[in-house]
N, C-alpha and C positions, 0 to 999 in steps of 0.2 A: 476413659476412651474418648477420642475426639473425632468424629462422626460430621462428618461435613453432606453426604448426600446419600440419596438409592437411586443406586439406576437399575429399573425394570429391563432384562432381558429376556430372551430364549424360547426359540419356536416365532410362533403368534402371540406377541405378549397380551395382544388388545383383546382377545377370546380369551385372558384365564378370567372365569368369573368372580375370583374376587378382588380383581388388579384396582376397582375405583376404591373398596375400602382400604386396600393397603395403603394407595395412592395419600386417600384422605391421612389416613393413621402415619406416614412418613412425611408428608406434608404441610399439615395443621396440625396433631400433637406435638412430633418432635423437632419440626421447624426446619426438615431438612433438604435440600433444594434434591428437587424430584425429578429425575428421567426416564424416560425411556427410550433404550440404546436403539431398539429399530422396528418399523413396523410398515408392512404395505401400506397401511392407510387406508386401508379399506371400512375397515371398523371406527368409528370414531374414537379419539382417546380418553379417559376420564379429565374432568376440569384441574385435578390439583396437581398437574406437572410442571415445571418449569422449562424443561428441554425435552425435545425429539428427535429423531434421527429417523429418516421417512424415505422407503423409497420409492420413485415414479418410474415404473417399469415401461411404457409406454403415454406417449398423448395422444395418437391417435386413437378415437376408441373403437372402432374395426379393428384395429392390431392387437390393442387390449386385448379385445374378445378374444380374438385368434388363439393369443399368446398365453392368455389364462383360463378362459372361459367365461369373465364376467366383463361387464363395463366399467369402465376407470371413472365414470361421472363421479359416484361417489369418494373416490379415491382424490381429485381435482377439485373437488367441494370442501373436505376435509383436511386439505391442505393449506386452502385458505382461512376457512373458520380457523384451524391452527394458530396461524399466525395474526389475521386479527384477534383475538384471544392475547394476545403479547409472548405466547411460549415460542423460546427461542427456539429454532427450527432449523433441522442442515439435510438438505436433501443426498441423493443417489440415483444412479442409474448404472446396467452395468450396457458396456458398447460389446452389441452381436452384431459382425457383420451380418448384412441381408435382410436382417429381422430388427434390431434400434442399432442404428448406425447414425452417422454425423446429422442425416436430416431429421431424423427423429428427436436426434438430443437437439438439434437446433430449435426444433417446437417445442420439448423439455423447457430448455434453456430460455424459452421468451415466456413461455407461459409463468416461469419462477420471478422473472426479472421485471415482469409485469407486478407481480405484487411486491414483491421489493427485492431489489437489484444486488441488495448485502447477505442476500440468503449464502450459505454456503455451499456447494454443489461437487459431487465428489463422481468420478466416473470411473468405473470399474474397467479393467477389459477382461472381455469373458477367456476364460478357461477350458478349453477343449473338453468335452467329455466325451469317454467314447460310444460309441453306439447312437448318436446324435446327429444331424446334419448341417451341424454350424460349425465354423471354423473359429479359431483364436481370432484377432484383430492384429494387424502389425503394431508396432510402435508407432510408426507414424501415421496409423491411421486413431488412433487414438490420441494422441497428439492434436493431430488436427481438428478429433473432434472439439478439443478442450478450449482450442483457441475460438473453432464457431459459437462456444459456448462463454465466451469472456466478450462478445460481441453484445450479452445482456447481461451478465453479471459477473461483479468484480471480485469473486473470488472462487475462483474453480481448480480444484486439482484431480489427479489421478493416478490410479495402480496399475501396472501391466507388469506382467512376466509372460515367459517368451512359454513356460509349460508348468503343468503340474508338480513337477518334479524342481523345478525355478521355486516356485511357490511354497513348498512344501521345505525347503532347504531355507529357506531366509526366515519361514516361518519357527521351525524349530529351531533354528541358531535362536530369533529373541525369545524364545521362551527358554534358550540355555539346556536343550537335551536331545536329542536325538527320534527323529519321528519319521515312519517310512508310510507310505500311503499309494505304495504301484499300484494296487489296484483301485486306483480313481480313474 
């Protein structure tokens, strides 16, 4: 069998307690380039990964708060130590109108490109859900954001579907089977 890496997923991977031994044990025993697929960055991550996938939900840390309940310092400290550390790093954000819209990701986007400008920077656009009081983002307002956001780093892309039901359709064609999900 030829075993090239582990990527750590699912939930909070940074809270399973014993993500730093596996890390070690994938890592330094069997020499295998170590990731993990995503995590708020709230938690610091163990020393032996090679890649992350991190997301910054807001920069402002008032909006933090609002939007989650804690402060995103530690979450903006851990981003950096990340990356000076050498582990390859690709960030996230997803775009809610009203709440992280283009000027949020614009502060997003300078505070990433301040520490280095080749980070890669992915923007979501949110998904309706019902009973909530945010709406989807259009196209081109997602769009737009991605372009304020090439204003500090050179390489940013983005996802948007128009609904759930968009989403859920493109999703199950790549996985090749048939998935219904109305009731999201």
């Amino acid at each position: 069998m030829n075993i090239e890496g582990a990527n750590f997923l699912g939930g909070e991977i940074t809270t399973y307690s014993h993500l730093e031994e596996l890390t070690y044990f994938t890592h330094e025993n069997l020499g295998l380039y170590t990731k993990i697929g995503h995590t708020n960055g709230y938690i610091s991550p163990p020393d032996y990964i090679d890649e992350i996938g991190m997301s910054i939900k807001c920069f402002s840390n008032e909006l933090h708060k609002k939007h989650t309940g804690r402060s995103n310092k530690p979450i903006l400290k851990n981003f950096k130590n990340i990356h000076d550390k050498g582990v390859y790093i690709k960030a996230s954000t997803v775009y809610i109108p009203n709440l992280v819209d283009s000027e949020e990701i614009k502060k997003i986007a300078k505070f990433i490109g301040n520490i280095d400008p080749k980070i890669k920077f992915h923007i979501t656009g949110y998904i309706k859900i019902p009973r909530t009081p945010w709406r989807s983002p259009t196209y081109d307002e997602v769009l737009n954001a991605k372009k304020i956001a090439e204003e500090y780093l050179d390489n940013v892309n983005f996802s948007w579907y128009s609904s759930s039901n968009e989403y859920n359709t493109k999703f199950s064609k790549t996985l090749g089977r048939s998935t219904n999900y109305n009731g999201l």
